[in-house]
N, CA, C and O atoms as a GROMACS GRO file, in nm:
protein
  584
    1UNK      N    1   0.085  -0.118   0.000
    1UNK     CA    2   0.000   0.000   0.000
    1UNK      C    3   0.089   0.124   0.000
    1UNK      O    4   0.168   0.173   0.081
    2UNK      N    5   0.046   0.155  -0.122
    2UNK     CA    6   0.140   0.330  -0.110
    2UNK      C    7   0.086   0.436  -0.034
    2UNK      O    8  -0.035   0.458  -0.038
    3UNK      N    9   0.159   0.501   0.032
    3UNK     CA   10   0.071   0.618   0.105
    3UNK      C   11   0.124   0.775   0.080
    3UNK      O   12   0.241   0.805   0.060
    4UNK      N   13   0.059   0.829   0.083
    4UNK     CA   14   0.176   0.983   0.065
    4UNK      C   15   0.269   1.039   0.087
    4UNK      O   16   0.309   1.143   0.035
    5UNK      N   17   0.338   0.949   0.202
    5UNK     CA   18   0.504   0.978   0.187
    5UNK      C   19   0.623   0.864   0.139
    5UNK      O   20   0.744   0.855   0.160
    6UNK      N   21   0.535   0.792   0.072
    6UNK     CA   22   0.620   0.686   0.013
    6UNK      C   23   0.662   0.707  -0.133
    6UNK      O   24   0.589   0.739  -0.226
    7UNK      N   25   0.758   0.689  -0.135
    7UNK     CA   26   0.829   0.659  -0.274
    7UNK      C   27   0.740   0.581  -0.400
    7UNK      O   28   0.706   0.463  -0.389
    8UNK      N   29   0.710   0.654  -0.507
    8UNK     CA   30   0.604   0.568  -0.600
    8UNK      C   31   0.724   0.431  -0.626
    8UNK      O   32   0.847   0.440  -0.624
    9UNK      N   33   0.670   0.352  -0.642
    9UNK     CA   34   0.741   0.260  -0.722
    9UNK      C   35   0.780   0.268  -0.869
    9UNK      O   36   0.887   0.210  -0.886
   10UNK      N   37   0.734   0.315  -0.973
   10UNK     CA   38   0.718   0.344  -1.087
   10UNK      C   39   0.766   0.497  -1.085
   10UNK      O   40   0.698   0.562  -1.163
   11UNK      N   41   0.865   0.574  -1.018
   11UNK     CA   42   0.853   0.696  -1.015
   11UNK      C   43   1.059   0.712  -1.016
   11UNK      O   44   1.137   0.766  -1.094
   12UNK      N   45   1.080   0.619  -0.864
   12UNK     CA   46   1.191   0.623  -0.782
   12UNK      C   47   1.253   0.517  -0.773
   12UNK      O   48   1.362   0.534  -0.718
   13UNK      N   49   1.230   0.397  -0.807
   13UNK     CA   50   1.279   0.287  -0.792
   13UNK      C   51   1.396   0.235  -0.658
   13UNK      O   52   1.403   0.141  -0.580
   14UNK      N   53   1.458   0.328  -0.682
   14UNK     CA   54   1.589   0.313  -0.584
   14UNK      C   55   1.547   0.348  -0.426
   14UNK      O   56   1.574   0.281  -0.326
   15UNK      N   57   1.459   0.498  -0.437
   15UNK     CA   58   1.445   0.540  -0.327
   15UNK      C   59   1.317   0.424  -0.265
   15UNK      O   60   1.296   0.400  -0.146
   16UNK      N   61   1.264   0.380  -0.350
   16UNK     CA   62   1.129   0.325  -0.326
   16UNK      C   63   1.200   0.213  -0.232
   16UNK      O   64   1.179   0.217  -0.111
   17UNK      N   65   1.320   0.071  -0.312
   17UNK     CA   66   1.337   0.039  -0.200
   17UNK      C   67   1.425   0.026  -0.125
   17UNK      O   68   1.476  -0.082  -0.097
   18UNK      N   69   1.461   0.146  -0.076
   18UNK     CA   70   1.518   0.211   0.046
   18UNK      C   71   1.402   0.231   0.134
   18UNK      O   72   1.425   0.170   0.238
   19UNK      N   73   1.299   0.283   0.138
   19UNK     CA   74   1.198   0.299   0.221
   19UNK      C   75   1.109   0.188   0.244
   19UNK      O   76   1.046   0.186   0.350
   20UNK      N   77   1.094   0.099   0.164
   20UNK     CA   78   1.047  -0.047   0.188
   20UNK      C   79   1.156  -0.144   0.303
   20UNK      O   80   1.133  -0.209   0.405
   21UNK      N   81   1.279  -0.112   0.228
   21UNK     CA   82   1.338  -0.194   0.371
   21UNK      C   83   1.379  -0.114   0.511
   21UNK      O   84   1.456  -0.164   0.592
   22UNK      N   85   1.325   0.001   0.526
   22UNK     CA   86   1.315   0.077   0.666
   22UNK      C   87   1.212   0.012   0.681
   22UNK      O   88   1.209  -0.069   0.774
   23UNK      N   89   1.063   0.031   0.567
   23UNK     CA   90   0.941  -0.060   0.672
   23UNK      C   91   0.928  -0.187   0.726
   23UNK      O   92   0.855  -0.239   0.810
   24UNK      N   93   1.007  -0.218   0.664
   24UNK     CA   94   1.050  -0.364   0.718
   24UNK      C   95   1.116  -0.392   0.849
   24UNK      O   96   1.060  -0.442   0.946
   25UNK      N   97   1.229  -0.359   0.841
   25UNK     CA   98   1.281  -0.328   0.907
   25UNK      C   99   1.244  -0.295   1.061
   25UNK      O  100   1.278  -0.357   1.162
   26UNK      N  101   1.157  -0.170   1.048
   26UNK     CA  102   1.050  -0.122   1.130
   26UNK      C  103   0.982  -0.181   1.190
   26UNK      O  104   0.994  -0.160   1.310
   27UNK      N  105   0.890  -0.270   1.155
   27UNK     CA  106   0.797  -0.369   1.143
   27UNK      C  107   0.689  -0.292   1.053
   27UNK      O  108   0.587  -0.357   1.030
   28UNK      N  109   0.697  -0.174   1.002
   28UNK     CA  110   0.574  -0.122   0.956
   28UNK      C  111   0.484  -0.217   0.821
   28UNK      O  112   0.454  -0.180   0.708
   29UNK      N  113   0.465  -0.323   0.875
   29UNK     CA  114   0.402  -0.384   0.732
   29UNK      C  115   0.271  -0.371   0.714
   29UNK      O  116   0.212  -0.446   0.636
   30UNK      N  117   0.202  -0.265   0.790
   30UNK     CA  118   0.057  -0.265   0.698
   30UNK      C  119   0.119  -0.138   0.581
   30UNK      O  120   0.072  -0.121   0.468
   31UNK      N  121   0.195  -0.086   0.621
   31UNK     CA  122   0.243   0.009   0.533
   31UNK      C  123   0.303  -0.015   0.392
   31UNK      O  124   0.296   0.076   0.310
   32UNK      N  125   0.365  -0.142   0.360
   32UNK     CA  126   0.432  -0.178   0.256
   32UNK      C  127   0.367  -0.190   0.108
   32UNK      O  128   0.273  -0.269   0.117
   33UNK      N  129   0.378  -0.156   0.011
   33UNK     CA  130   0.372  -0.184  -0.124
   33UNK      C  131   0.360  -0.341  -0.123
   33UNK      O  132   0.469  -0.394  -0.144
   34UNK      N  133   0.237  -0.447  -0.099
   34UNK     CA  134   0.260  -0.551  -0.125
   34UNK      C  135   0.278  -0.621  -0.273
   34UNK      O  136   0.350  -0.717  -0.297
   35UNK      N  137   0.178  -0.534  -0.385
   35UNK     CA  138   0.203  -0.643  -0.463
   35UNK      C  139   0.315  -0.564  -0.560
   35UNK      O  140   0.319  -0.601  -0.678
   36UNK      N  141   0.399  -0.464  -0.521
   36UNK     CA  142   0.534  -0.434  -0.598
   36UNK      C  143   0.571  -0.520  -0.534
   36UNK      O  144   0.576  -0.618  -0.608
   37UNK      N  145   0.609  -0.551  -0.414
   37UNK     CA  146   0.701  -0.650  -0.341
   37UNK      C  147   0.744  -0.796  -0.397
   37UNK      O  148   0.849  -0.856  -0.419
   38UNK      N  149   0.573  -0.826  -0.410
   38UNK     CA  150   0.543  -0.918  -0.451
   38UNK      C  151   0.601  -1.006  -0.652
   38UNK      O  152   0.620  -1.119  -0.696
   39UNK      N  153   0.604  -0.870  -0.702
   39UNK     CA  154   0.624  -0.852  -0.836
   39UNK      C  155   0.804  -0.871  -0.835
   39UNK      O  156   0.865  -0.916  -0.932
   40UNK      N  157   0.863  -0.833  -0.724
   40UNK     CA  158   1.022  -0.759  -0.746
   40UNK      C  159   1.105  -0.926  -0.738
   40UNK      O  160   1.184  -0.980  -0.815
   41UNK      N  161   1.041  -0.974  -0.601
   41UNK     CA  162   1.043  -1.073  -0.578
   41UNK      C  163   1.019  -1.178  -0.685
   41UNK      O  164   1.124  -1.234  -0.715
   42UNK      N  165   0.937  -1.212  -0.736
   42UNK     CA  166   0.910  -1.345  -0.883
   42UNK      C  167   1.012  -1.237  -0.947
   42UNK      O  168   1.077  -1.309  -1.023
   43UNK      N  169   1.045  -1.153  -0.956
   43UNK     CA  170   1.160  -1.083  -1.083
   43UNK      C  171   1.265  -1.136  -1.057
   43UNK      O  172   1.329  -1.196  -1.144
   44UNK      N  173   1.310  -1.126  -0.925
   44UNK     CA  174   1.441  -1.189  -0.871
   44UNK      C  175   1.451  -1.356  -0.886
   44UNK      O  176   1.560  -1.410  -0.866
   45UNK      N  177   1.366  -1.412  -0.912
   45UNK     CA  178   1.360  -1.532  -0.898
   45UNK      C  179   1.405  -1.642  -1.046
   45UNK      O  180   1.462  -1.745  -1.080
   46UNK      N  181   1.303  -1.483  -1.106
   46UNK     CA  182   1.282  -1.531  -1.274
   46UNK      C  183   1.464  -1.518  -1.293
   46UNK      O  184   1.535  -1.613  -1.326
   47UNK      N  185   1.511  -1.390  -1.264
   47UNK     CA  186   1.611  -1.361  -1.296
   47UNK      C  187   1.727  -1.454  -1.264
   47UNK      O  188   1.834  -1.437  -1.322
   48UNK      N  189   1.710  -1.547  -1.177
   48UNK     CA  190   1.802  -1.595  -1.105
   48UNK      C  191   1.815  -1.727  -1.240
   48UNK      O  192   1.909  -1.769  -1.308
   49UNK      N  193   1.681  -1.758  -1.231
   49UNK     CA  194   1.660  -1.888  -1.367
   49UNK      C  195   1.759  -1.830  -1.530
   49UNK      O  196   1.856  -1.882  -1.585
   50UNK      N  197   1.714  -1.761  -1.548
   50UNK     CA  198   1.763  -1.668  -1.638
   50UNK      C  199   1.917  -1.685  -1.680
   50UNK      O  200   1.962  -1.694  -1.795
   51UNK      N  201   1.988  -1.688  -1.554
   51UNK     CA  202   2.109  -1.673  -1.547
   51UNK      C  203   2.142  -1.806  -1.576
   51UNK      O  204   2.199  -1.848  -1.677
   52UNK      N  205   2.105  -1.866  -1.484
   52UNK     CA  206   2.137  -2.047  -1.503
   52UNK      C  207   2.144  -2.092  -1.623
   52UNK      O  208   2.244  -2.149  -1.668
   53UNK      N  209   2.024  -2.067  -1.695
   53UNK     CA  210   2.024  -2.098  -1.869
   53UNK      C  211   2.133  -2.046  -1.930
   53UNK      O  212   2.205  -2.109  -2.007
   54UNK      N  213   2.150  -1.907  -1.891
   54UNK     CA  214   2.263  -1.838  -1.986
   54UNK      C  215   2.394  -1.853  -1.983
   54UNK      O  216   2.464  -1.827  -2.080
   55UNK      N  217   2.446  -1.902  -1.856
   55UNK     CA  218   2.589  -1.914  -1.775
   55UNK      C  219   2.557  -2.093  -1.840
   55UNK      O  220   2.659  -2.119  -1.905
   56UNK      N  221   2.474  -2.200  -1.847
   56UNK     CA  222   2.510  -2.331  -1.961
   56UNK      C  223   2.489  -2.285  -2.069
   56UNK      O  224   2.573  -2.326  -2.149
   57UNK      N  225   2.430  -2.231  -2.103
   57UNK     CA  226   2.403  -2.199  -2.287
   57UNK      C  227   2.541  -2.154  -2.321
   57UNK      O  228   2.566  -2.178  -2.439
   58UNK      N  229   2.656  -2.088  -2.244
   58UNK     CA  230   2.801  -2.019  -2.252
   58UNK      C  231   2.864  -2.157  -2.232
   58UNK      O  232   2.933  -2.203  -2.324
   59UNK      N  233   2.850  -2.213  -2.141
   59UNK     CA  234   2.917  -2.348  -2.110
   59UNK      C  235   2.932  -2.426  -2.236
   59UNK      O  236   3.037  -2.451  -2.295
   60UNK      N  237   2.777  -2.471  -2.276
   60UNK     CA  238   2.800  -2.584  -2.387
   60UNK      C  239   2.844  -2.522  -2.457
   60UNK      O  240   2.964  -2.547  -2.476
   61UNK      N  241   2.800  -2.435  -2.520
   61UNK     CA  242   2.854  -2.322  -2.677
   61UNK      C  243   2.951  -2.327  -2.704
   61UNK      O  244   2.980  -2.320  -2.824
   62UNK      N  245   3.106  -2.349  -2.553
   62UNK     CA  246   3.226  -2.374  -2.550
   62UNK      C  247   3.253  -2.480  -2.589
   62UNK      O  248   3.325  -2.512  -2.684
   63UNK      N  249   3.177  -2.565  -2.494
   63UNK     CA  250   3.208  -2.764  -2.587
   63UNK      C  251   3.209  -2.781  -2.663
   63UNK      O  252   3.299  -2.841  -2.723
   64UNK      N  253   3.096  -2.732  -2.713
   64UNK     CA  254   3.076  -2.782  -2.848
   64UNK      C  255   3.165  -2.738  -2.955
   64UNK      O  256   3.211  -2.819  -3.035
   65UNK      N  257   3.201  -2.570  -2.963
   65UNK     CA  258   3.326  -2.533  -3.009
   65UNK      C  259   3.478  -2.632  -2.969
   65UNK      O  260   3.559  -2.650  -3.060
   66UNK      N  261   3.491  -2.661  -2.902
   66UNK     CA  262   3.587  -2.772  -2.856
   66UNK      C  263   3.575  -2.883  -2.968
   66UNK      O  264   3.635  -2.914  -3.072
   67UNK      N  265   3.465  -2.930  -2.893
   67UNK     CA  266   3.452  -3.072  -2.999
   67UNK      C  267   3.455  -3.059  -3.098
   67UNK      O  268   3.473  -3.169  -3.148
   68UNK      N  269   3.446  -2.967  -3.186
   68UNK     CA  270   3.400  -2.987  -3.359
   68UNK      C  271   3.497  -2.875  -3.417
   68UNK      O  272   3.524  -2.864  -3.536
   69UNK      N  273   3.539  -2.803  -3.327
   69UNK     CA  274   3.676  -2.722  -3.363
   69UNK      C  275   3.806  -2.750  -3.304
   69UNK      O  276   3.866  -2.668  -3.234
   70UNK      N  277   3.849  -2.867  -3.333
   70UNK     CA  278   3.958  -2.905  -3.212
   70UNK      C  279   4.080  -2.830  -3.286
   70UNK      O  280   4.175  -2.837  -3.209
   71UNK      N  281   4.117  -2.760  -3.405
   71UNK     CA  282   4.212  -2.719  -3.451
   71UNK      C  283   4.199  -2.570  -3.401
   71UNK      O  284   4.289  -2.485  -3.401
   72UNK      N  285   4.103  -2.561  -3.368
   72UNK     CA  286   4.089  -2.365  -3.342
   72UNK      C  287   4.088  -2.339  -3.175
   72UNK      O  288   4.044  -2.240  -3.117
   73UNK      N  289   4.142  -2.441  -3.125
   73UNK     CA  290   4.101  -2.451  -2.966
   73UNK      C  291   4.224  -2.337  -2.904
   73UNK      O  292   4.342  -2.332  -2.937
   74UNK      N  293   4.148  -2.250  -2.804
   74UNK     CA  294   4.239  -2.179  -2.738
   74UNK      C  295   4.204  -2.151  -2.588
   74UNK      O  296   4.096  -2.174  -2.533
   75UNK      N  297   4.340  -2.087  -2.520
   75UNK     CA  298   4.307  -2.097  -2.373
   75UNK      C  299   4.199  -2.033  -2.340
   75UNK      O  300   4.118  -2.089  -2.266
   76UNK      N  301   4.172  -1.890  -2.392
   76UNK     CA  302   4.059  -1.837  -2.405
   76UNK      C  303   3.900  -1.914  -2.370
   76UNK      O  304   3.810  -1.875  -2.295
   77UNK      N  305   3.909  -2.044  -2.464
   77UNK     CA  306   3.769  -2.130  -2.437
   77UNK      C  307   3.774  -2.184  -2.298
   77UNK      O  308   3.674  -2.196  -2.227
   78UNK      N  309   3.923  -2.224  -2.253
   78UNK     CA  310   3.927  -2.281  -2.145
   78UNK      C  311   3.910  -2.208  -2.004
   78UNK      O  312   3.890  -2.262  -1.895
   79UNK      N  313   3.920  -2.087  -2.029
   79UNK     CA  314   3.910  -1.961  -1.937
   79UNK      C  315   3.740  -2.020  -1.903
   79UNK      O  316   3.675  -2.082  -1.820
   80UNK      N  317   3.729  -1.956  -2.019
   80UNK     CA  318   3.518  -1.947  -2.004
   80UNK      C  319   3.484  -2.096  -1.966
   80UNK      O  320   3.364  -2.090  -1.940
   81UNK      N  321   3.511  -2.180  -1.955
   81UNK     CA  322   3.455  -2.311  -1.970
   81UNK      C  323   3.444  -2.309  -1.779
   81UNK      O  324   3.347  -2.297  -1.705
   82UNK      N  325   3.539  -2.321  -1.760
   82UNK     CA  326   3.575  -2.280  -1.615
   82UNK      C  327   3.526  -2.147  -1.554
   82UNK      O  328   3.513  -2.158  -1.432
   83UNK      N  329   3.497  -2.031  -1.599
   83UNK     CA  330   3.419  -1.947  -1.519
   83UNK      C  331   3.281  -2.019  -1.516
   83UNK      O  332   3.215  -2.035  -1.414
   84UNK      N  333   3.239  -2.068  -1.660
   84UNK     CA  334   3.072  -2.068  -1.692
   84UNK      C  335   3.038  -2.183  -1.574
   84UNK      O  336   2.932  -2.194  -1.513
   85UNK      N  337   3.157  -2.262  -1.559
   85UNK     CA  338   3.080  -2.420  -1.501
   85UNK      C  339   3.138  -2.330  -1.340
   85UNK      O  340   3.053  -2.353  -1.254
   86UNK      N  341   3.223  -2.266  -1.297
   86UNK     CA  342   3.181  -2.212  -1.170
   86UNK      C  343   3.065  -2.155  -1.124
   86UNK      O  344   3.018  -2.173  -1.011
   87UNK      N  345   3.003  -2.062  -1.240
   87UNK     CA  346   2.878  -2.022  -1.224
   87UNK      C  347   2.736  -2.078  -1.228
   87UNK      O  348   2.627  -2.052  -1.177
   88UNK      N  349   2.785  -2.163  -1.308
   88UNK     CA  350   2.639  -2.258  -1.279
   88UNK      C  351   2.646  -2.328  -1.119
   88UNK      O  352   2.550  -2.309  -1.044
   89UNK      N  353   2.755  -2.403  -1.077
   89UNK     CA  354   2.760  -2.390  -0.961
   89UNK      C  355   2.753  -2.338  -0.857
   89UNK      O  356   2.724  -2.402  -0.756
   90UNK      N  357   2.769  -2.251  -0.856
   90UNK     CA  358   2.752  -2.143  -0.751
   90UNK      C  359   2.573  -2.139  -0.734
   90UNK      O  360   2.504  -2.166  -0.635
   91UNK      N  361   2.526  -2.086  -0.891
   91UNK     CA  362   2.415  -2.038  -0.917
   91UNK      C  363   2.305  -2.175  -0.811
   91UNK      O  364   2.217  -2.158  -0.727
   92UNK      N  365   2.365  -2.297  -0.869
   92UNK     CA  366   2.291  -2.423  -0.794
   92UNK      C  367   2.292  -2.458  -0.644
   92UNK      O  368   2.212  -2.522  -0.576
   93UNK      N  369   2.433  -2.380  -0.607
   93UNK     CA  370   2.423  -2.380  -0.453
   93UNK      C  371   2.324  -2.308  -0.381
   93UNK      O  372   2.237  -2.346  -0.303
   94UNK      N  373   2.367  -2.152  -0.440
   94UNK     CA  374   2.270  -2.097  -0.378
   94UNK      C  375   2.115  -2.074  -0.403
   94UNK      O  376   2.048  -1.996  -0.335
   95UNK      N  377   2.061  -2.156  -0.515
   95UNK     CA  378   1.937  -2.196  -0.546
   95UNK      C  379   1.923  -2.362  -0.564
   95UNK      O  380   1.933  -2.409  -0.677
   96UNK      N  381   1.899  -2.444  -0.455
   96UNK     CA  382   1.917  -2.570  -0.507
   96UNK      C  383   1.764  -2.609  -0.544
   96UNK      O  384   1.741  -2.719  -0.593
   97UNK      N  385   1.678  -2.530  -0.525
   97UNK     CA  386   1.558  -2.612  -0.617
   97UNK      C  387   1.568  -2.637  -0.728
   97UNK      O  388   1.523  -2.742  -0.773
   98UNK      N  389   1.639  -2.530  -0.818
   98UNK     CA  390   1.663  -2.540  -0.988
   98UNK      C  391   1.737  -2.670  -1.020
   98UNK      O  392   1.785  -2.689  -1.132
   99UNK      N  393   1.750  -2.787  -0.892
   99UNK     CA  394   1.771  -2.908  -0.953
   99UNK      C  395   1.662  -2.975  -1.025
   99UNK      O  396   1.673  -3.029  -1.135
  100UNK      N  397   1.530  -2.963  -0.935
  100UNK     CA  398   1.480  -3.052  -0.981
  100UNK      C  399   1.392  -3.027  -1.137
  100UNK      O  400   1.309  -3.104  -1.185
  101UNK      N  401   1.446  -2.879  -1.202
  101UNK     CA  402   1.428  -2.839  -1.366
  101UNK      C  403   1.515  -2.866  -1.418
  101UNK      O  404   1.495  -2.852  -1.539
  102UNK      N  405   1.657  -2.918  -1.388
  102UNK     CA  406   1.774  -2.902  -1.427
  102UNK      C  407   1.764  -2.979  -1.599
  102UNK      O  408   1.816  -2.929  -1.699
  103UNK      N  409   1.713  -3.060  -1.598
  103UNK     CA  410   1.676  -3.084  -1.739
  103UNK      C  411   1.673  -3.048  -1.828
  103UNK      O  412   1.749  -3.049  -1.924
  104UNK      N  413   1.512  -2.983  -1.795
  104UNK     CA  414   1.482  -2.925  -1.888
  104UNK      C  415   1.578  -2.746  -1.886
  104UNK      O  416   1.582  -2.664  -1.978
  105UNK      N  417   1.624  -2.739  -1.784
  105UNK     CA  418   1.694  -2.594  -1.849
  105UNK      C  419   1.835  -2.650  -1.912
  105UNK      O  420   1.906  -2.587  -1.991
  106UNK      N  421   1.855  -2.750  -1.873
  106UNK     CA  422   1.974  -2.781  -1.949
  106UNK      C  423   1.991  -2.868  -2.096
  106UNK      O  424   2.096  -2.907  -2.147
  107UNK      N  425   1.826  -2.886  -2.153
  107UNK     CA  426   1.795  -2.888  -2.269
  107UNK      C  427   1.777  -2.746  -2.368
  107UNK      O  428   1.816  -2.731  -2.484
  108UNK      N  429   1.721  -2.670  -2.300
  108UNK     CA  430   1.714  -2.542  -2.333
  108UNK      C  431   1.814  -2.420  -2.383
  108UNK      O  432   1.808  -2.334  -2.471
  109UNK      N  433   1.930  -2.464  -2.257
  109UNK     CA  434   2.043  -2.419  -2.248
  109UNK      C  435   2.102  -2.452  -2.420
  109UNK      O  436   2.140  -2.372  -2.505
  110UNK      N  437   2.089  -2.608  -2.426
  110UNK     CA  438   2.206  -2.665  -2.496
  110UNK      C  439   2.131  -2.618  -2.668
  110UNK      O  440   2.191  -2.639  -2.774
  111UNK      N  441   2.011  -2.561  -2.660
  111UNK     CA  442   1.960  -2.538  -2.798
  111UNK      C  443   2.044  -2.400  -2.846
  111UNK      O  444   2.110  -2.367  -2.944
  112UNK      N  445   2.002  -2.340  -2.719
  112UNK     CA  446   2.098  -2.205  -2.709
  112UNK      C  447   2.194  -2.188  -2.755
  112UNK      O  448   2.207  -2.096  -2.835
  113UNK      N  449   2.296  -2.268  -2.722
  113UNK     CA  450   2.464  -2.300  -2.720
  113UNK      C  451   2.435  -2.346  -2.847
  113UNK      O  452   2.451  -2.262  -2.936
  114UNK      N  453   2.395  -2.462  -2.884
  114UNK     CA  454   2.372  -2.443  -3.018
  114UNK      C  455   2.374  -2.373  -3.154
  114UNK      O  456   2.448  -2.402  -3.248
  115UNK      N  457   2.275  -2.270  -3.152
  115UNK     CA  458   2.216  -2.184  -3.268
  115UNK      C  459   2.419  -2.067  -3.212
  115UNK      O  460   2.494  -2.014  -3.294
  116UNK      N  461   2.431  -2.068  -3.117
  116UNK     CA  462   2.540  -1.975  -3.115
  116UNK      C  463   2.657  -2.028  -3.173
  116UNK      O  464   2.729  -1.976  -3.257
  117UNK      N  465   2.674  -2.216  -3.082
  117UNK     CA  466   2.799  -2.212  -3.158
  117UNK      C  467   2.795  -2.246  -3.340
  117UNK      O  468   2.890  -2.295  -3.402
  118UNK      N  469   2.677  -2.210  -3.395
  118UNK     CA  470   2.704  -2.254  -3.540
  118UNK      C  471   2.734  -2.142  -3.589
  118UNK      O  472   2.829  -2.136  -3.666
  119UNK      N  473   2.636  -1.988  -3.545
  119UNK     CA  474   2.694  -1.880  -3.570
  119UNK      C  475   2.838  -1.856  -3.507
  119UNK      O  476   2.894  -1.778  -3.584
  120UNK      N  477   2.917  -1.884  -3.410
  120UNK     CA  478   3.025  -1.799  -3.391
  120UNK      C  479   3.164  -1.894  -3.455
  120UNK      O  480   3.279  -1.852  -3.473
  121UNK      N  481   3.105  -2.053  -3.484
  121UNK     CA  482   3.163  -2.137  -3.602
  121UNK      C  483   3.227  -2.090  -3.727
  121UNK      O  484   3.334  -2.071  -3.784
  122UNK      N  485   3.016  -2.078  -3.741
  122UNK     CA  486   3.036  -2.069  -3.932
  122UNK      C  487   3.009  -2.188  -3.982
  122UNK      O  488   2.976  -2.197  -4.100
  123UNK      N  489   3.017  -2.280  -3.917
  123UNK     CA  490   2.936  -2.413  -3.904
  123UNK      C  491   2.820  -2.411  -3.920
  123UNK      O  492   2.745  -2.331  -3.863
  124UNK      N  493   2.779  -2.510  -4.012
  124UNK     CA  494   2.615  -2.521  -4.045
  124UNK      C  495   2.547  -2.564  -3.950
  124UNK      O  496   2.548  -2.686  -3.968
  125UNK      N  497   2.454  -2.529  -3.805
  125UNK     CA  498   2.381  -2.611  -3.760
  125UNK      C  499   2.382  -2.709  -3.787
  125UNK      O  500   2.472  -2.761  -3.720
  126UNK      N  501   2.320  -2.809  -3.874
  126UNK     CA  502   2.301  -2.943  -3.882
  126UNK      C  503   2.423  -2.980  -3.775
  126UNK      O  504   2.412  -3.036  -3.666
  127UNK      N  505   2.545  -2.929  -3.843
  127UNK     CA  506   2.641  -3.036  -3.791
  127UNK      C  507   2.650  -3.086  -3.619
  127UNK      O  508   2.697  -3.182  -3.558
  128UNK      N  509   2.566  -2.941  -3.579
  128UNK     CA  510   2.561  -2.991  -3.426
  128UNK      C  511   2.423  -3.075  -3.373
  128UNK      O  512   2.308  -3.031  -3.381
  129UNK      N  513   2.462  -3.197  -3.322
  129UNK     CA  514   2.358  -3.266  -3.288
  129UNK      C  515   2.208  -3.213  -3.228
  129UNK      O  516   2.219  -3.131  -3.137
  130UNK      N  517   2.125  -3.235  -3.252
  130UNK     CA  518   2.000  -3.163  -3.212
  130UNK      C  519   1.997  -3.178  -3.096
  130UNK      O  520   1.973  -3.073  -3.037
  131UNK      N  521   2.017  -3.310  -3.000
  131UNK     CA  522   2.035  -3.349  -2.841
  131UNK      C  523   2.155  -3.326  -2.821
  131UNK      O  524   2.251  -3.354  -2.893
  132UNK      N  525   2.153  -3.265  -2.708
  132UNK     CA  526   2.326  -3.238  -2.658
  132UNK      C  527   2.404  -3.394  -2.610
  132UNK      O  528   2.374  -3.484  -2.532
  133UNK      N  529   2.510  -3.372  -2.696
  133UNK     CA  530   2.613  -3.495  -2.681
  133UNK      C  531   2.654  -3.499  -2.480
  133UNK      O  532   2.715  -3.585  -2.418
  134UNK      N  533   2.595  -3.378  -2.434
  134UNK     CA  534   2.719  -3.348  -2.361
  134UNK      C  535   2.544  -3.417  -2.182
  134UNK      O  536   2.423  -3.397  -2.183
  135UNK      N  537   2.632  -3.487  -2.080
  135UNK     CA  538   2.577  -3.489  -2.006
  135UNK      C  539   2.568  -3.386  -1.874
  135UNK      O  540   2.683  -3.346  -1.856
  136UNK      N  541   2.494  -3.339  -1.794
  136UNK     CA  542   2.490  -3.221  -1.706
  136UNK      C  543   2.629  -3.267  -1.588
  136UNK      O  544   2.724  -3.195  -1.559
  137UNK      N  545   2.602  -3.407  -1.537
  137UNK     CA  546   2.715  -3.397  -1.470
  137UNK      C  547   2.831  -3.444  -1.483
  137UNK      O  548   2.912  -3.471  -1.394
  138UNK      N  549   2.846  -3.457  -1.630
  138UNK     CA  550   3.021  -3.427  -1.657
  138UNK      C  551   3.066  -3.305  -1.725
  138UNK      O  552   3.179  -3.270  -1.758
  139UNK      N  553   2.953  -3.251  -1.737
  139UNK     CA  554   3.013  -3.063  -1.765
  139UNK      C  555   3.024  -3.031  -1.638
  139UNK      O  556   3.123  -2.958  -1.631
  140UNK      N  557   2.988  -3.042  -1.558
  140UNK     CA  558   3.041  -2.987  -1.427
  140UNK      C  559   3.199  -3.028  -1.380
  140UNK      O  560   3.275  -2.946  -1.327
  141UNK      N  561   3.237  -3.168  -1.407
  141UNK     CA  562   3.335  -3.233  -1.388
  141UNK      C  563   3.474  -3.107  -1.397
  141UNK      O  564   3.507  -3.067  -1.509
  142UNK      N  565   3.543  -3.057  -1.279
  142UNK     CA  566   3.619  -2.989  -1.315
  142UNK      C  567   3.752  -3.051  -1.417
  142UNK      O  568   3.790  -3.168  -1.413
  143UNK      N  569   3.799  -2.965  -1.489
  143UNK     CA  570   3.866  -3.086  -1.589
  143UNK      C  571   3.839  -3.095  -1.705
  143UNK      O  572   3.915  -3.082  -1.801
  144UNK      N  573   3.653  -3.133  -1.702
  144UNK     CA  574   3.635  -3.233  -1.826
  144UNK      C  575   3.610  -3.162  -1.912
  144UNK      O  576   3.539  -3.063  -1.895
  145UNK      N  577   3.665  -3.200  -2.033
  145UNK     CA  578   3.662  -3.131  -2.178
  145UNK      C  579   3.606  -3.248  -2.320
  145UNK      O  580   3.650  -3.362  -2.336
  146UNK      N  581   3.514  -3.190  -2.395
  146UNK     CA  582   3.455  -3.345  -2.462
  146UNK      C  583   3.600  -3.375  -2.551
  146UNK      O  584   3.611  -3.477  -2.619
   0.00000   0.00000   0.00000
């Protein structure tokens, strides 16, 4: 509930929540903006998913460049291969429900990685398998390279 000395949400963003977490804080919660709260929150959540897809979609995109470019391979891939699979880790620690989607985002992911690594190839799609060659927990495998 907005009241007249609150920060619009749609106005201030920043200041808005700065004054949401004083009411909190406070205890003032009949006072709070519930369903911005409510909205910021599934944003953060969505966002968090978001990342997961994008930090494997970077992961495989690398493999797969690996695998089918083994003459063009540089430390560079190996840099990213190793940040991306730290980050998905991390990302899974500190969200471990996104195991039990892990699947399907890591089908999703790998379509991703896909359509990229044919563009950043030059490689015709086709050539990359439509199902990812690659399994979720040996991309994690620190080390493992296909």
């Amino acid at each position: 509930m907005q009241t007249q000395h609150s920060p619009a949400y749609r106005e201030d963003f920043y200041q808005w929540t700065k004054y949401t977490v004083t009411l909190l804080r406070e205890g003032r919660l009949n006072e709070l903006d519930i369903p911005n709260i409510a909205e910021e929150i599934e944003s953060m959540g969505n966002a968090q998913k978001h990342a997961l897809i994008s930090h494997l979609a970077v992961l495989l995109m690398h493999f797969l460049k690996w695998k089918y470019q083994p003459d063009k391979r540089k430390n560079l891939w190996k840099t990213t291969i190793i940040v991306q699979r730290d980050e998905v880790i991390d990302l899974l620690e500190d969200s471990p429900s996104f195991k039990h989607e892990l699947e399907e985002k890591f089908n999703r992911a790998y379509q991703r990685a896909r359509k990229i690594a044919a563009n950043e190839t030059g490689l015709a799609l086709s050539v990359f398998p439509v199902e990812s060659p690659f399994i979720f927990e040996e991309t994690m495998t620190e080390d493992w390279l296909p």
